[in-house]
C-alpha positions in Angstrom: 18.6 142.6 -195.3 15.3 144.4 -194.4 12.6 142.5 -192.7 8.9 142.6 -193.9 6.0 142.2 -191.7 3.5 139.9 -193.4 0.5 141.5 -194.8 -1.7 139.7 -192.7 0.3 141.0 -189.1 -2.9 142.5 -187.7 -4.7 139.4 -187.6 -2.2 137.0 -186.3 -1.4 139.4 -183.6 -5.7 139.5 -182.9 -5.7 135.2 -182.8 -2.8 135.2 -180.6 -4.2 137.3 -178.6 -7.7 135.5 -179.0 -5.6 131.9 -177.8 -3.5 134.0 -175.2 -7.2 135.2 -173.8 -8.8 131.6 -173.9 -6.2 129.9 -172.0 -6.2 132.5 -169.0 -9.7 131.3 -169.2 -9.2 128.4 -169.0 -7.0 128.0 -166.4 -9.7 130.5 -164.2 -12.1 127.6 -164.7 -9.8 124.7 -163.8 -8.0 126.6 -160.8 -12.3 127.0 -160.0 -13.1 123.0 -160.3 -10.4 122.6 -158.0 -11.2 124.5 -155.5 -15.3 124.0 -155.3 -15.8 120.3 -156.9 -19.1 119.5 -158.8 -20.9 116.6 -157.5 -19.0 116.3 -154.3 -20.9 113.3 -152.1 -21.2 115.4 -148.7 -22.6 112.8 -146.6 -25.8 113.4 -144.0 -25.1 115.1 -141.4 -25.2 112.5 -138.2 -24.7 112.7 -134.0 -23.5 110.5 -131.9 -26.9 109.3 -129.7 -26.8 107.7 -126.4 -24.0 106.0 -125.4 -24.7 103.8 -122.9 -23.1 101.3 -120.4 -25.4 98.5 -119.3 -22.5 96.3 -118.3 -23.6 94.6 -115.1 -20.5 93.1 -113.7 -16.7 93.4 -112.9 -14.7 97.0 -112.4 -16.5 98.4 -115.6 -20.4 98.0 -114.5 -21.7 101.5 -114.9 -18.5 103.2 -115.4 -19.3 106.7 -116.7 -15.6 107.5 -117.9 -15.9 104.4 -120.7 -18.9 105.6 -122.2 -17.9 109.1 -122.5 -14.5 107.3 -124.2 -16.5 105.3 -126.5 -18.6 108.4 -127.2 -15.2 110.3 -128.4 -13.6 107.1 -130.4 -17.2 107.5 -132.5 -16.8 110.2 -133.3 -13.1 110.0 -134.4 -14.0 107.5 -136.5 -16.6 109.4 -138.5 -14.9 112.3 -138.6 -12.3 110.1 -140.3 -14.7 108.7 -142.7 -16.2 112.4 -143.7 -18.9 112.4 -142.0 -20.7 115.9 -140.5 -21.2 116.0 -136.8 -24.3 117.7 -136.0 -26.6 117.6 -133.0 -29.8 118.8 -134.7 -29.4 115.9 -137.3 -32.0 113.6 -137.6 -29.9 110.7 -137.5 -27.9 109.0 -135.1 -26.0 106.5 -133.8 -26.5 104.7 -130.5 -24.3 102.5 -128.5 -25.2 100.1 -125.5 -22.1 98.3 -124.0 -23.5 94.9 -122.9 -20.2 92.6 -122.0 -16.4 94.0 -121.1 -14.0 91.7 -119.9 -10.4 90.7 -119.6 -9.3 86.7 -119.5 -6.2 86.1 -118.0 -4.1 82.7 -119.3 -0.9 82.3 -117.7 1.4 79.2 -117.3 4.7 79.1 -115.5 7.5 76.5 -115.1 9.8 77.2 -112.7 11.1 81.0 -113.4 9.5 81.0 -116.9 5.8 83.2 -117.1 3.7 83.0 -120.0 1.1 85.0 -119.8 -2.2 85.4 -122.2 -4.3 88.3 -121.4 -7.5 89.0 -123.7 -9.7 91.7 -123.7 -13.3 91.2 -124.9 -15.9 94.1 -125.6 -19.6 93.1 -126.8 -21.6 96.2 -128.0 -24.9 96.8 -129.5 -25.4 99.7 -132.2 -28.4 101.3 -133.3 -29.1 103.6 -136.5 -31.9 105.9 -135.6 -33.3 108.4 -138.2 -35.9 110.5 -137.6 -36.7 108.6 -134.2 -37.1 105.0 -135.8 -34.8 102.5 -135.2 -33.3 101.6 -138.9 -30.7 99.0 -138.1 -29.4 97.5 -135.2 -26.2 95.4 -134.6 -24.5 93.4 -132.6 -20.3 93.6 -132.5 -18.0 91.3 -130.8 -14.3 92.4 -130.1 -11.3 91.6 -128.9 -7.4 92.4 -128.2 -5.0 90.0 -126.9 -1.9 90.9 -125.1 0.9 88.2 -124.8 3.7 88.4 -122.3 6.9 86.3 -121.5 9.2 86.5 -118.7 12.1 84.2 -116.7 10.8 86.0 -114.0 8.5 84.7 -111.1 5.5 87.6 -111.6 2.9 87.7 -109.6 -0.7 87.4 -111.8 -3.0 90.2 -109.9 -5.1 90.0 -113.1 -4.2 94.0 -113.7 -6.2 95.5 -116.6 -4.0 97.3 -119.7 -5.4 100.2 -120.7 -3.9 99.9 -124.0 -5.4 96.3 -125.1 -8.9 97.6 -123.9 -8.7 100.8 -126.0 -7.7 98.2 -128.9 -10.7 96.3 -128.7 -12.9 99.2 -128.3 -12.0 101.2 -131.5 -12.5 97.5 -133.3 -15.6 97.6 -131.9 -17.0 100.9 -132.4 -15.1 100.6 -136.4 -17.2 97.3 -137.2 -20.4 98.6 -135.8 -20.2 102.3 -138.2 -19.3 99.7 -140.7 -22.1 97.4 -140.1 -24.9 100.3 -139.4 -23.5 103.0 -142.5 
């Protein structure tokens, strides 16, 4: 049995080749959407303002360390939320720390200790662009830290570094919520 090429062989080997030719194409272009979207929603560059601490009383009143920590949890947050750092942008966000405190609740009967510690952070946030004040906001916040024991503990009314840094991201998070 012999095997005939149709008489039309040149041109389906041309559309295949056409289709082959298109789809390489095609795939260029996707493989290119993917890499560099259209449209993509880059956000404003912003910076990170003043960061002040205008706390007047207890161990915290004009501690320089917690504003420079509230300064990096900003920016941690925005850089979460894809926003561009950049100091020559014309917008920015300030923070004032008004109020930072730490409650202590205990009871105890006998050799059982119950004690209720809660951290509370007030902070006022500011949206400047191009040197006017756009929004301003006030955010409460606050971390609680609940401890048991059949121990007889003694209540110094230590602070817990780790209920404090709690209460400040939740701050600084509802006030780039609030301002952005």
């Amino acid at each position: 049995m012999v095997f005939e090429l149709p008489s039309n062989h040149k041109t389906i080997k041309g559309v295949t080749m056409k289709i082959a030719t298109l789809n390489v194409v095609k795939i260029f272009f996707i493989c290119l959407f993917l890499l560099f979207p259209l449209g993509e929603n880059r956000q404003t560059p912003i910076k990170i303002g003043e960061v002040t601490n205008e706390i007047r009383m207890g161990k915290f009143a004009g501690n320089r360390n917690l504003s420079m920590g509230v300064r990096n949890i900003l920016e941690e947050i925005l850089l979460d939320l894809d926003y561009d750092l950049s100091d020559r942008s014309t917008t920015q966000i300030n923070v004032k720390l008004v109020f930072f405190d730490v409650k202590n609740i205990g009871k105890s009967f006998g050799v059982y200790h119950n004690k209720l510690s809660v951290t509370q952070i007030v902070a006022i946030g500011e949206l400047v662009v191009d040197g006017k004040v756009k929004k301003r906001t006030t955010q409460k916040g606050q971390s609680k830290e609940i401890s048991n024991s059949t121990l007889i503990v003694g209540s110094d009314g230590t602070f817990n570094q780790q209920t404090a840094s709690i209460a400040l991201k939740r701050v600084c998070e509802n006030i780039i919520n609030d301002l952005l």
